[in-house]
Backbone as a ProteinNet text record, in pm:
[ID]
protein_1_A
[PRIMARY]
XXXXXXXXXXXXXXXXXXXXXXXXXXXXXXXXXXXXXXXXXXXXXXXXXXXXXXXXXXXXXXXXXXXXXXXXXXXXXXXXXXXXXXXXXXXXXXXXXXXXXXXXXXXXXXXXXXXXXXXXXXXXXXXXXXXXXXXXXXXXXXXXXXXXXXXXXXXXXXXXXXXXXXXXXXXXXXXXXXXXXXXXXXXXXXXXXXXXXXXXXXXX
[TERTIARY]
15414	15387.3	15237.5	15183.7	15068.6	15020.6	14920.2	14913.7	14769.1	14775.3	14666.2	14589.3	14442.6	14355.2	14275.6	14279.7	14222.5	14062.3	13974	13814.2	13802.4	13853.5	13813.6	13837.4	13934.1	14032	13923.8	13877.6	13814.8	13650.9	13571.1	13482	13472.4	13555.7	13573.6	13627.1	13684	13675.7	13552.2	13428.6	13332.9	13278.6	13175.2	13102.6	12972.7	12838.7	12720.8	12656.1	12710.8	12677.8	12715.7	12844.2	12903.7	12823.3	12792.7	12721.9	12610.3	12527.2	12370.4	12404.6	12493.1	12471.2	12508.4	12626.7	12661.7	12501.4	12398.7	12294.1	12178.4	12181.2	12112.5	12113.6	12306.4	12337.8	12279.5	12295.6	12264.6	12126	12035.3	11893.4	11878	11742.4	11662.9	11769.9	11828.7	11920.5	12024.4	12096.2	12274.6	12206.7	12063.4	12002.2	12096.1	12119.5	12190.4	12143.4	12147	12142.9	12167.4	12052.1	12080.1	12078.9	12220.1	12281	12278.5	12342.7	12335.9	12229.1	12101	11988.7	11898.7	11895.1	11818.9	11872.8	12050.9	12117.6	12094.4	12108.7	12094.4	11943.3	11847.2	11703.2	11636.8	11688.3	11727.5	11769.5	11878.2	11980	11882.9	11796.9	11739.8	11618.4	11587.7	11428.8	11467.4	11555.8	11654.2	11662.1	11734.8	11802.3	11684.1	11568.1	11425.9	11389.5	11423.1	11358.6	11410.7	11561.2	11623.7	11743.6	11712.7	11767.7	11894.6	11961	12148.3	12179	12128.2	12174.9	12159.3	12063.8	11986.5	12123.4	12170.8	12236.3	12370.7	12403.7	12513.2	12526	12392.7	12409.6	12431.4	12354.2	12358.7	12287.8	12170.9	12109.4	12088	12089	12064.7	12001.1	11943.6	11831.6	11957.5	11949.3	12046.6	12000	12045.3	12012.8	11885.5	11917.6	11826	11754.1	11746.6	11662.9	11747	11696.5	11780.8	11920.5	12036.6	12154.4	12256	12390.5	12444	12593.6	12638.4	12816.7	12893.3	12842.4	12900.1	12882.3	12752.1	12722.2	12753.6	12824.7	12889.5	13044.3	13084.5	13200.8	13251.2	13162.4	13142.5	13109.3	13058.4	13023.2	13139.9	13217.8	13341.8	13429.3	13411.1	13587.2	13539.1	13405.1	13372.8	13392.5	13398.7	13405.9	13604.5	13675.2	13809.7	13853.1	13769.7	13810.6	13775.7	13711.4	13689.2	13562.9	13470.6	13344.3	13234.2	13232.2	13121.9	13171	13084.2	13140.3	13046.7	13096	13090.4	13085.8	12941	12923.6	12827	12786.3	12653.5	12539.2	12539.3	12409.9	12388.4	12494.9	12449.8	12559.9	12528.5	12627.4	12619	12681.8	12602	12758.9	12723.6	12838.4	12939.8	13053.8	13138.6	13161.5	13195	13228.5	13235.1	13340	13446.4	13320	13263.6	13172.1	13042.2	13044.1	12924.2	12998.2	13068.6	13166	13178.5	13199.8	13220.7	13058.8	12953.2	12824	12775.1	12861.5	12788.6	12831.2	12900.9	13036.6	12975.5	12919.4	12842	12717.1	12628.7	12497.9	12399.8	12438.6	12362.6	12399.6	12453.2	12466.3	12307.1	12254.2	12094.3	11977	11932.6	11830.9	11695.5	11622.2	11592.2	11455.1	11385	11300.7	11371.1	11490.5	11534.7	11663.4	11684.8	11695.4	11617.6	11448.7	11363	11311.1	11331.9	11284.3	11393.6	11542.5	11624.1	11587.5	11512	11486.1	11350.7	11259.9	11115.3	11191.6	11259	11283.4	11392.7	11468.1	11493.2	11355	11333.2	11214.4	11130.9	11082.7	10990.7	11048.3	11156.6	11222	11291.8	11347.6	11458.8	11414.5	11289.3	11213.8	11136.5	11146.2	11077.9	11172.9	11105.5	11184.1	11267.1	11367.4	11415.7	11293.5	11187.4	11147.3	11021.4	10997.4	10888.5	10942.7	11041	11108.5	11140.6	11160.4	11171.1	11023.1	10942.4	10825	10759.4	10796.6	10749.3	10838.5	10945.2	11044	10997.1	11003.3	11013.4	10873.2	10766.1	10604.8	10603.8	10679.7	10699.5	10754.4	10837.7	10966.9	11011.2	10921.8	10943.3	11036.8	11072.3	11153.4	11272.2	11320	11435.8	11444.7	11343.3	11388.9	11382	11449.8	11470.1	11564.8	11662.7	11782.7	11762.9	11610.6	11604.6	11615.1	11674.5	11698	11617.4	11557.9	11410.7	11279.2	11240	11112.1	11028.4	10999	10916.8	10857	10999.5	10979.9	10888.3	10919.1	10862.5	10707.8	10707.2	10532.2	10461.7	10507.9	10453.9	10411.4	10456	10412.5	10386.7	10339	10312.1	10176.7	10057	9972.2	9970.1	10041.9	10056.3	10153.1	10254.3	10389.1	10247.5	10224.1	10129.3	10027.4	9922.8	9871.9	9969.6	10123.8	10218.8	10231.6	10245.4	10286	10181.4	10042.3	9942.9	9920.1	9934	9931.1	10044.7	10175.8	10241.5	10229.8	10162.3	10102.5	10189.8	10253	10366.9	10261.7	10175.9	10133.2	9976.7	9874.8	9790.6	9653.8	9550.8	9477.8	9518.9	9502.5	9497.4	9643.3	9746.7	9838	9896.6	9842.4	9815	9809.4	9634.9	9591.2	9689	9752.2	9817.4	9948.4	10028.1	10145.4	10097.9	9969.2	9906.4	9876.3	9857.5	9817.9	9681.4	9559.2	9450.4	9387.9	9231.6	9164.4	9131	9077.1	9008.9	8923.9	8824.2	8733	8765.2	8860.7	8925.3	9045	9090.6	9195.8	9092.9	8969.6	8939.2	8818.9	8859.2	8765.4	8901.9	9011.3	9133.8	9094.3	9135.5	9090.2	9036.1	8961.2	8940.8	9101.9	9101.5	9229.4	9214.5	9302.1	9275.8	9292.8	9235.8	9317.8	9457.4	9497.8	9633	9696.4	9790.5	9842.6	9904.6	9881.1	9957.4	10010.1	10163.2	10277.4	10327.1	10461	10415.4	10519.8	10546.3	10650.2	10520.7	10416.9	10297.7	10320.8	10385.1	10385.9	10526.3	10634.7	10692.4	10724.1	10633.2	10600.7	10496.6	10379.1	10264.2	10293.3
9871.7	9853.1	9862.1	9770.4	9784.8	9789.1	9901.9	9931	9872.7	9810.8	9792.6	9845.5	9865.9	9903.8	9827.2	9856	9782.6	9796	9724.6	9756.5	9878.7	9905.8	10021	10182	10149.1	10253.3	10241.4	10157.9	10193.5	10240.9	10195.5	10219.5	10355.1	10437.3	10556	10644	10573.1	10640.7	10694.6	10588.3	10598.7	10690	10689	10890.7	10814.7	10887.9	10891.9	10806.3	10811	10731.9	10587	10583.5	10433.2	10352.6	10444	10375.5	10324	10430.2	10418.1	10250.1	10247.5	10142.1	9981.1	10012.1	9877.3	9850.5	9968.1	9910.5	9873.6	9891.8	9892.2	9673.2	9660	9565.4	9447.8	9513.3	9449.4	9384.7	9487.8	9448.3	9322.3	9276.2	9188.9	9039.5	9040.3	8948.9	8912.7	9015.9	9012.5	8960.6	8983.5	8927.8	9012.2	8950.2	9017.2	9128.7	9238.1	9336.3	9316.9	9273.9	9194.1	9312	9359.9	9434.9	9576.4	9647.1	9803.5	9871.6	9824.9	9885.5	9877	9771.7	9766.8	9865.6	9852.8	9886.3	10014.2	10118.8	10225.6	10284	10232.4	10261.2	10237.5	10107.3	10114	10234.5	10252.2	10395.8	10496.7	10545.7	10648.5	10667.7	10602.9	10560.8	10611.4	10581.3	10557	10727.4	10745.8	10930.5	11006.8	10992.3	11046.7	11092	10978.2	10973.2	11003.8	11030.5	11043.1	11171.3	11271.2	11385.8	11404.6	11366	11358.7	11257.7	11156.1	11050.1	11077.1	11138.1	11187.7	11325.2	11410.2	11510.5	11455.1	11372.3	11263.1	11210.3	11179.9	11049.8	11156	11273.1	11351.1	11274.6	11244.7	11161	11233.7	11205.1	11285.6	11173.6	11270.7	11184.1	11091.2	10957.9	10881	10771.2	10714	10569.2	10479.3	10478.2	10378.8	10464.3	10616.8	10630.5	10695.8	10775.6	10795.2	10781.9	10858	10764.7	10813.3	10777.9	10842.8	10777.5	10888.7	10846	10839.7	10883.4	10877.5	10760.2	10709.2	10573.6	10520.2	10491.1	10366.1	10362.4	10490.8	10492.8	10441.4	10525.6	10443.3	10286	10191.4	10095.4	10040.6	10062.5	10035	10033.6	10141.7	10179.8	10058.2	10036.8	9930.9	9790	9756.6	9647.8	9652.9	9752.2	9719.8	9692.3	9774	9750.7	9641.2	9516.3	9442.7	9367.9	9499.3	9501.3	9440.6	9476.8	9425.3	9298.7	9219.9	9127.5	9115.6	9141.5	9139.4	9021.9	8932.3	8862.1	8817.2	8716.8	8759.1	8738	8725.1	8725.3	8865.3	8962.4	9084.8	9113.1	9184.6	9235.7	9207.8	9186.9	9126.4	9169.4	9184.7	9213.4	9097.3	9105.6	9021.2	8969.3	8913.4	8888.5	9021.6	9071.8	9210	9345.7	9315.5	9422.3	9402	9293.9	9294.4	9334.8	9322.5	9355.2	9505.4	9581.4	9707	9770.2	9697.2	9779.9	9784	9646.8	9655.5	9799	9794.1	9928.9	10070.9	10094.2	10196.5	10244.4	10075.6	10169.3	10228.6	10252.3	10391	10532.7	10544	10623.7	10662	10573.7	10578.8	10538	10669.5	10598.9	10485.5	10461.1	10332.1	10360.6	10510.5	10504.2	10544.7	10587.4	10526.5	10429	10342.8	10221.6	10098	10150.9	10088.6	10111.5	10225.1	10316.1	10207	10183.5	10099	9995.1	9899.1	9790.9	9774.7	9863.3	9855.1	9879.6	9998.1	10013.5	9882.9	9810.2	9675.6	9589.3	9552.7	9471.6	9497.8	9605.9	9658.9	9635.7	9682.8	9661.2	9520	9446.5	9354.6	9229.5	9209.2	9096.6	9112.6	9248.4	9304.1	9248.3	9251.9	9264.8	9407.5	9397.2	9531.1	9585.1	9552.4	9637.8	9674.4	9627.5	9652.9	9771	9752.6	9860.1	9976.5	9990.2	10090.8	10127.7	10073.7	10122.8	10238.7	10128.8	10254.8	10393.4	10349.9	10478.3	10534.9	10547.2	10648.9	10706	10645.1	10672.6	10779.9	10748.8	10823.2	10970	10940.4	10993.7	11093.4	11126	11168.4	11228.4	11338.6	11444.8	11380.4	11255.8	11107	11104	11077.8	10998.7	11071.9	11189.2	11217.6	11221.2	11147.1	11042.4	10872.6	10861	10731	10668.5	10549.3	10451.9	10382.9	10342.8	10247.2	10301.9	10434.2	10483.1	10404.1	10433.4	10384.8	10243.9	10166.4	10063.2	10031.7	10044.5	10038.8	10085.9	10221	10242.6	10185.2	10111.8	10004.9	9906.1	9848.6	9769.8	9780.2	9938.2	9970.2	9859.1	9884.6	9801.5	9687.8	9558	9429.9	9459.8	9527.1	9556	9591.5	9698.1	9766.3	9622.8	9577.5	9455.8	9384.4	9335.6	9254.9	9306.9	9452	9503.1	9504.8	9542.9	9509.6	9331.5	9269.9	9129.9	9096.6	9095.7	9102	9180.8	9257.6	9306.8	9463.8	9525.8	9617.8	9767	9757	9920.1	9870.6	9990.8	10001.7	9995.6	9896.3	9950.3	10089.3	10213.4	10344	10354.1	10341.3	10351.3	10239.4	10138.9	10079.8	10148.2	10193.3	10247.5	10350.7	10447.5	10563.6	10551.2	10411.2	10332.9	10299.2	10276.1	10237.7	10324.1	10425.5	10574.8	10579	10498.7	10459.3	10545.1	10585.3	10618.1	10496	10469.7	10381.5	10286.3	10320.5	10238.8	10185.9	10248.4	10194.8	10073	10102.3	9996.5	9878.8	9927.2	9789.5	9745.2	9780.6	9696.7	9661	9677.4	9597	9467.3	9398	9271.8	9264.8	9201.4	9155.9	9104.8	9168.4	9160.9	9146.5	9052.9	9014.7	9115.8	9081.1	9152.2	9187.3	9303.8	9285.6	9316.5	9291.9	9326	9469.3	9554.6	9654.6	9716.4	9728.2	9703.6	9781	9811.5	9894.8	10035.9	10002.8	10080	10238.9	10238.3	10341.7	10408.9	10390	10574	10606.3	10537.3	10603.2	10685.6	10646.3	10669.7	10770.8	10796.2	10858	11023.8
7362.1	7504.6	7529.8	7562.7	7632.2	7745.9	7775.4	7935.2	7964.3	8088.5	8139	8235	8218.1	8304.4	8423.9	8561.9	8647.6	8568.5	8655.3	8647.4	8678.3	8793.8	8903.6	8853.1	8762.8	8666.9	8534.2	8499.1	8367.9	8417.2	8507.1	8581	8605	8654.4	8694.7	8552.4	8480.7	8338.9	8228	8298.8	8209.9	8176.4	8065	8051.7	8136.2	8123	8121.7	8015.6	7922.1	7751.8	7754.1	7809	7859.4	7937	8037	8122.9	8087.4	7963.5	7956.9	7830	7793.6	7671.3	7740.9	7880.1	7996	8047.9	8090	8174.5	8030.6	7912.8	7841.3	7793.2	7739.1	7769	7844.5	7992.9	8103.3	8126.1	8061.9	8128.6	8033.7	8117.8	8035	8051	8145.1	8200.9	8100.4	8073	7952.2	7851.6	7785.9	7687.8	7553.8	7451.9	7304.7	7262	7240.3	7139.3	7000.2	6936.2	6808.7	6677.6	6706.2	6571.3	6617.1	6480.9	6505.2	6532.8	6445.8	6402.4	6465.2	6573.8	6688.3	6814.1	6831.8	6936.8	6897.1	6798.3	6814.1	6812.3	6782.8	6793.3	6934.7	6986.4	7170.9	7241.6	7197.2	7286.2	7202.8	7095.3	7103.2	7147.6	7215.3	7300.4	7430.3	7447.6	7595	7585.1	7500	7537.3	7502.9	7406.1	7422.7	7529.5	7598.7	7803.8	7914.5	7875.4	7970.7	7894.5	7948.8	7800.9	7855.1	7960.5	7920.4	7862.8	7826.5	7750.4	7615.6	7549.4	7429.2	7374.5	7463.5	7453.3	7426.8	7511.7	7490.3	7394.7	7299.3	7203	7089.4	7064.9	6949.6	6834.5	6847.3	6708.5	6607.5	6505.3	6371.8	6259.9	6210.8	6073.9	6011.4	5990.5	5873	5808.3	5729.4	5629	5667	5847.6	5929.1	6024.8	6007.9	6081.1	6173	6275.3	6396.1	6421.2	6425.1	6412.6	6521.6	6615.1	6713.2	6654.4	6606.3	6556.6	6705.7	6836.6	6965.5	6967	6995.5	7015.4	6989.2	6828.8	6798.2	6835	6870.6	6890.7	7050.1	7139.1	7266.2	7270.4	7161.6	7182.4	7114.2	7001.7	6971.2	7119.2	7188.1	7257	7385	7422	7515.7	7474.5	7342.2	7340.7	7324.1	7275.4	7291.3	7435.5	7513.7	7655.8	7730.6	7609.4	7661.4	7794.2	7760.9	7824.5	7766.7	7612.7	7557.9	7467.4	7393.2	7298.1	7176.5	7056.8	6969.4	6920.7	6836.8	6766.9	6679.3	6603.8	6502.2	6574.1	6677	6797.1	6805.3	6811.8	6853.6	6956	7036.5	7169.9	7331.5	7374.1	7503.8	7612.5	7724.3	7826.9	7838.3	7871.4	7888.8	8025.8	8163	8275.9	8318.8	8275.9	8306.9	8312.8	8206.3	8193.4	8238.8	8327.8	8450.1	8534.9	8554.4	8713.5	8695.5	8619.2	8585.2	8591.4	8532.2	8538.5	8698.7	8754.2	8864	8988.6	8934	9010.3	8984.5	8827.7	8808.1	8801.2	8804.2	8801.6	8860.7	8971	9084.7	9004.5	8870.9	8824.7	8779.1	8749.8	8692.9	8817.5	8874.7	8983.8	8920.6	9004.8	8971.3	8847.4	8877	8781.3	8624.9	8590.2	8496.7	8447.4	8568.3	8544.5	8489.2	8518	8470.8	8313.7	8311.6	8177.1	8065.4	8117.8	8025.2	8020.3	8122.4	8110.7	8052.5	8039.3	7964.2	7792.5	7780.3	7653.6	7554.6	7607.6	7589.2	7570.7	7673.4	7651.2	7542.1	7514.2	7425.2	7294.5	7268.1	7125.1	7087.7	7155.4	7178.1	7083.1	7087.5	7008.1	6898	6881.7	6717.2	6599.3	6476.5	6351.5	6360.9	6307.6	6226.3	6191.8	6087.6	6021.5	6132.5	6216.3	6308.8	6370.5	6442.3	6491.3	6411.9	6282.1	6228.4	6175.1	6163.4	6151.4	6292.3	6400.8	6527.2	6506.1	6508.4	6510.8	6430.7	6293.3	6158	6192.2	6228.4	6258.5	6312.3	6498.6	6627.6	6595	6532.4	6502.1	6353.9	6285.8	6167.6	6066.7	6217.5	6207.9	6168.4	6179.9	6183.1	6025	5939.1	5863.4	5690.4	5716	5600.4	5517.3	5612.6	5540.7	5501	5539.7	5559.8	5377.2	5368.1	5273.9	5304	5393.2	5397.9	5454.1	5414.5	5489.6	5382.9	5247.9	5178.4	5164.8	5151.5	5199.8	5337.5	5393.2	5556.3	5516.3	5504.1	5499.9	5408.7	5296.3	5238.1	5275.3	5391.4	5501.5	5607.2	5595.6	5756.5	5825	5737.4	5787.7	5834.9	5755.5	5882.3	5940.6	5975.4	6054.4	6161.6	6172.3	6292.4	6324.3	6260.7	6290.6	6384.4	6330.3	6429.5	6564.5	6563.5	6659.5	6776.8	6705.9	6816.5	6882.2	6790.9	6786.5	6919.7	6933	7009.1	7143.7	7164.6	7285.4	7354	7191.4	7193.5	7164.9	7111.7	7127.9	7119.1	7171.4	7189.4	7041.4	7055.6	6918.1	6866.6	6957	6900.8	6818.5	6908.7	6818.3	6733.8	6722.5	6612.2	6471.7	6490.9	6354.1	6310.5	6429.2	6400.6	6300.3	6349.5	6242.7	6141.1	6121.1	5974.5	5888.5	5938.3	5900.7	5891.1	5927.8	5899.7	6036.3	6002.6	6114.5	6158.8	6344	6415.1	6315.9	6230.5	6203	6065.4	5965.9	5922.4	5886.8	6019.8	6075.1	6121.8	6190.6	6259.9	6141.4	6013	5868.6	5785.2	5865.7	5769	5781.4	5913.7	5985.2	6082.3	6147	6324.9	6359.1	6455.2	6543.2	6698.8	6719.9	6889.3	7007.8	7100.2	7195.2	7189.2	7200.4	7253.4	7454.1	7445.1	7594.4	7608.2	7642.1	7655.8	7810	7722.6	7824.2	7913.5	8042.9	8088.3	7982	7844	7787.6	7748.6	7734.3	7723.4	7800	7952.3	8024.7	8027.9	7898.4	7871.7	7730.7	7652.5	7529.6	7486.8	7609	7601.5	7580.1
[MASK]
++++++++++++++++++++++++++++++++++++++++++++++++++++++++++++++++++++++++++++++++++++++++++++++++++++++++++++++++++++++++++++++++++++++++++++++++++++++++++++++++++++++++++++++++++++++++++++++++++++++++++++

């Protein structure tokens, strides 16, 4: 027998965690969440900043860095419910599960409603390995389960070059992902301007 759930009934079912991964989804206009390793390095930026979501997620050092066995389980039980969708694009909301975010998200006032939509933006278009380069950098305390730290700081230097190049972190913290002092980093190469975004006053 299978029972069914209205919206309104699963809406009102949600946690705090549900919610934070529907508005995470959501931003950046139902843009994909391309894979685990982004989606959970997303949601730990997210609960960094916003510490019931972080308390919620329970991250712990693993394989990739940062890891939330809630998280995937909440992102499992959302997509059975038919909210999220699962495919090799990544994850993205379904009809149902716009109609449902739209129902919940005054759960998140707007300055961190924004905080989800900078921290998407910021990560959403990196490599994997770019992204795990900021993290493991940021983040240290993360990766002493990691299966790819070495890797990674082997390439920290053009990874960080990319990252400034793209207009995602600041010269300073640039050099800091490279592990290089200022004048060091800037006798690797001449490097362009970069843009820096408004994700710095949440990162600073």
């Amino acid at each position: 027998m299978t029972v069914e759930f209205t919206l309104d009934e699963i809406a009102d079912s949600l946690s705090d965690l549900d919610v934070a991964i529907l508005h995470l989804l959501h931003a950046g206009g139902n843009s994909a969440v391309r894979g685990d390793v982004i989606f959970q390095k997303e949601l730990f930026l997210l609960g960094d900043y916003i510490e019931r979501i972080g308390d919620d997620a329970d991250f712990v050092p693993h394989i990739f860095g940062p890891y939330s066995e809630s998280a995937e389980v909440a992102l499992d039980e959302l997509v059975s419910l038919g909210l999220v969708r699962r495919s090799e694009g990544g994850y993205t909301l379904t009809p149902d599960g716009v109609s449902v975010w739209e129902k919940v998200c005054s759960v998140f006032p707007t300055d961190e409603s924004g905080a989800i939509d900078d921290f998407k933006a910021f990560l959403n278009d990196l490599s994997v390995d770019e992204v795990l380069l900021f993290v493991y950098v940021t983040y240290p305390e993360y990766t002493k389960e990691s299966a790819r730290l070495r890797d990674i700081l082997q390439k920290r230097v053009p990874l960080s070059a990319s990252l400034y190049r793209k207009g995602k972190v600041s010269l300073e913290k640039a050099a800091f992902l490279a592990g290089m002092n200022m004048e060091s980093y800037l006798d690797y190469r001449e490097l362009p301007p970069g843009l820096c975004k408004g994700i710095f006053r949440l990162l600073s």
